[in-house]
N, C-alpha and C positions, 0 to 999 in steps of 0.2 A: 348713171341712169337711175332713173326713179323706180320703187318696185311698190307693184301694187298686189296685194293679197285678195283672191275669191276664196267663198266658205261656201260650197254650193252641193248640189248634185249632180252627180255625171249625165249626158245625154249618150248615149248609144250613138245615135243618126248624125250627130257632134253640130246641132243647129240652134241648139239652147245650153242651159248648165254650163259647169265648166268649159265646156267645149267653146260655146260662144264666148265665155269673158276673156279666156285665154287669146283666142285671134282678135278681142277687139281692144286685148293690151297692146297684142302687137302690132297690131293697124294703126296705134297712136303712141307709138313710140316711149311705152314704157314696159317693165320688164314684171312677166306677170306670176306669178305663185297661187298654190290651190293646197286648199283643206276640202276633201271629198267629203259628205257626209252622208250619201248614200249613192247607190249604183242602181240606174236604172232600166230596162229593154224597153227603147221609146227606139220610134219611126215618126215619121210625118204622120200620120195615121194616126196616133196614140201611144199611152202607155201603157205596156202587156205586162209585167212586171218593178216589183221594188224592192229593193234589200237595202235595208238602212245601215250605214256603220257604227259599230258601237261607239258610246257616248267613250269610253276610254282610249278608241283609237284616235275618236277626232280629238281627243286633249293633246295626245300626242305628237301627233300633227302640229294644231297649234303652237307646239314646245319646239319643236324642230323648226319651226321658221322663223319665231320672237328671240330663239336664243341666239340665231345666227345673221339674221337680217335686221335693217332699219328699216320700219314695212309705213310708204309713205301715204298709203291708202286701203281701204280694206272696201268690198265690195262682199254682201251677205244675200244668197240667194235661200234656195229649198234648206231648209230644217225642218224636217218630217214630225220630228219628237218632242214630245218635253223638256226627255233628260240631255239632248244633243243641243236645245237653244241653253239651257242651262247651264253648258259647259262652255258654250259660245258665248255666252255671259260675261262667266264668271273670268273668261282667257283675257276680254275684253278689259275688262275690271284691271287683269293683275298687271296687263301689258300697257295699259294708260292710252290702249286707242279713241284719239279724237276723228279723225279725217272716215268716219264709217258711212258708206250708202246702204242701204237698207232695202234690198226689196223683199217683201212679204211675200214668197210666192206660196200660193193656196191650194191656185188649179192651174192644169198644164191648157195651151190652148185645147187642145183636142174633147177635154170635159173633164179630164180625169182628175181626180184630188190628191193633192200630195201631201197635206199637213192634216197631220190627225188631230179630231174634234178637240181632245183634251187637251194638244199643244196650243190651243189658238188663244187662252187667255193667259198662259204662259210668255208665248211671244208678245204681249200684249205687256204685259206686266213687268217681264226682265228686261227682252230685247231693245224695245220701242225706243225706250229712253237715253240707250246708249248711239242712237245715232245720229249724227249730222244732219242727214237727211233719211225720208221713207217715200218710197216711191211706187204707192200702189196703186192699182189698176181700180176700174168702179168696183165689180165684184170683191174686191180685197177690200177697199174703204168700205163698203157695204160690210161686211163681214167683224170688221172693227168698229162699226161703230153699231152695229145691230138694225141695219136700217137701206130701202134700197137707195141709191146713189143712179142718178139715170141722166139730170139735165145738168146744164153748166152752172145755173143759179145752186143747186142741189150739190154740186161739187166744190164752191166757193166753200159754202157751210158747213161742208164737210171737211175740206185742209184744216179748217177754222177751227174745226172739233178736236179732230186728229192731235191738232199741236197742241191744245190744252190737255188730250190727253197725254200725252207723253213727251209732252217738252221740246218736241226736236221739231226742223223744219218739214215740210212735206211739198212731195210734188206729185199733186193725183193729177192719173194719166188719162186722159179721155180718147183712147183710142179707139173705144168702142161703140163709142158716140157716133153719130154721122155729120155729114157737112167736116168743115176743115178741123186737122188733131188738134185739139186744144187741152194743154198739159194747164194746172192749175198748181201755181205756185203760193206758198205761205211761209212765212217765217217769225212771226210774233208782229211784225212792223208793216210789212209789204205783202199785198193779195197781187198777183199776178197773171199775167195769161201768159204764155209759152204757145205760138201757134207758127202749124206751116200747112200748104197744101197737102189734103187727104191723095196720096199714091192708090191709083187704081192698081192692086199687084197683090193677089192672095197670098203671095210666099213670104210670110209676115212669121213664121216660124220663131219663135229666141226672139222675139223683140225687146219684149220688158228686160229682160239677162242684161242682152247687146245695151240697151240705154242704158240702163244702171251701172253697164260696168264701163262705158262711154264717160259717164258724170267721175267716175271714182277716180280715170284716168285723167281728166284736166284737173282734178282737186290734188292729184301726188305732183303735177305737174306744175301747181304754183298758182293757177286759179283761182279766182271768187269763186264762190258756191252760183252765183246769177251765172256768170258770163262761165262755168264749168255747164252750167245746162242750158245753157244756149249753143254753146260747141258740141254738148252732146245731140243735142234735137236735131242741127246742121246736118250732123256726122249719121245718127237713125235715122232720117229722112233720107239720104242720098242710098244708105244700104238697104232698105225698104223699097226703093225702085232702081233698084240694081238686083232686086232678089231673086234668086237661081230658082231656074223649073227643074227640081228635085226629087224625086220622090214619089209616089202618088197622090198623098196628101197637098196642106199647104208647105210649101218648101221652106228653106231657110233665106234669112238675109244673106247680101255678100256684103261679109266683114270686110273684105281688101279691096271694096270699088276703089277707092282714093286712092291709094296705091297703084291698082292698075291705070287708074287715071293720070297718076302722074308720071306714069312712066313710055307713057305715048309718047 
């Protein structure tokens, strides 16, 4: 079985962060492992709390899974800090990971900010480049590149930017867009669209997580980089209207439609 490593933050409500990458290892059949890098009191609602973990816990971490596993994919979500993408780096660096998805995550849906001001040219700077792919939302490409991000012409220009800046491919997500999702693909040669019907269904909870760690699982799986996010988009689209009335907020995806689907 393939193992795919998340580097993320915990969700409490278990609809986002670890929580979600871990059922959408499982939902696709690969075997999933977690570097925690902070612990958070989220609900549907919001985030009411944060506790970051030390930059030496997460090293260790790290050590305890590179020493003992062949980690066939790595999937990077919430890193709060400087000194915890720094170390996420540097682990990056020592363990010779190629197969990394990348999401920047900034802001939780609800509003709340999860990366601190001074980590965001850090992540810019160490992270960006060490991955396969980045998979940010407008507001996130906004944020990298210092500029807003709103239409689909605007989001071409902006994968466009993105990969100049940091070398790696990208796939900005246009979820926030209206009319049908359209994901914009780039990788130095190919501009592309990534599109399916927009799901009427507020319980969109862990979406960005759930995709990204959707893509990291068909890339340990043996995958193209294209045809890993075209399975992924398939596989978030179907759990995006399948999403559970949860909560008071907007609910979570359901990670194991397909599973329950196939067990009918």
């Amino acid at each position: 079985m393939k193992t795919v490593l998340t580097i993320a933050g915990s969700d409490s409500s278990g609809g986002a962060g670890i929580q979600a990458d871990l059922k959408t290892f499982a939902a696709l059949g690969v075997y999933g492992m977690s570097v925690i890098t902070a612990v958070t009191a989220q609900n549907t609602l919001g985030v009411k709390a944060i506790e970051n973990i030390s930059s030496g816990v997460v090293t260790k971490q790290l050590e305890a899974i590179f020493t003992d596993f062949k980690v066939a994919a790595v999937k990077i979500g919430m890193l709060a800090t400087s000194e915890i993408i720094e170390v996420v780096a540097a682990g990056l660096k020592q363990w010779r990971v190629t197969e990394v998805v990348l999401d920047p995550v900034m802001i939780a849906e609800s509003g709340s900010y999860l990366l601190e001001d001074r980590a965001r040219g850090v992540l810019v700077e160490k992270l960006l480049p060490l991955a396969r792919l980045i998979t940010p939302n407008l507001f996130e490409a906004g944020t990298i590149l210092n500029r807003e991000v709103a239409t689909i012409e605007e989001m071409k220009e902006a994968a466009v930017d993105i990969f100049k800046l940091a070398g790696s491919s990208v796939l900005l997500k246009g979820g926030h867009l209206t009319g049908a999702a359209v994901d914009i693909f780039y990788d130095g040669d190919e501009l592309r669209e990534f599109s399916a019907p927009r799901i009427k269904n507020s319980n969109t909870h862990g979406t960005g997580c759930t995709y990204s760690s959707a893509i990291a699982s068909f890339l340990a799986r043996g995958a193209h980089l294209s045809r890993s996010i075209e399975q992924a988009k398939e596989y978030i689209t179907g759990a995006i209207a399948h999403g559970l009335e949860l909560g008071q907020g907007p609910g979570p995806t359901d990670h194991f439609y397909n599973l329950a689907r196939k067990s009918r």
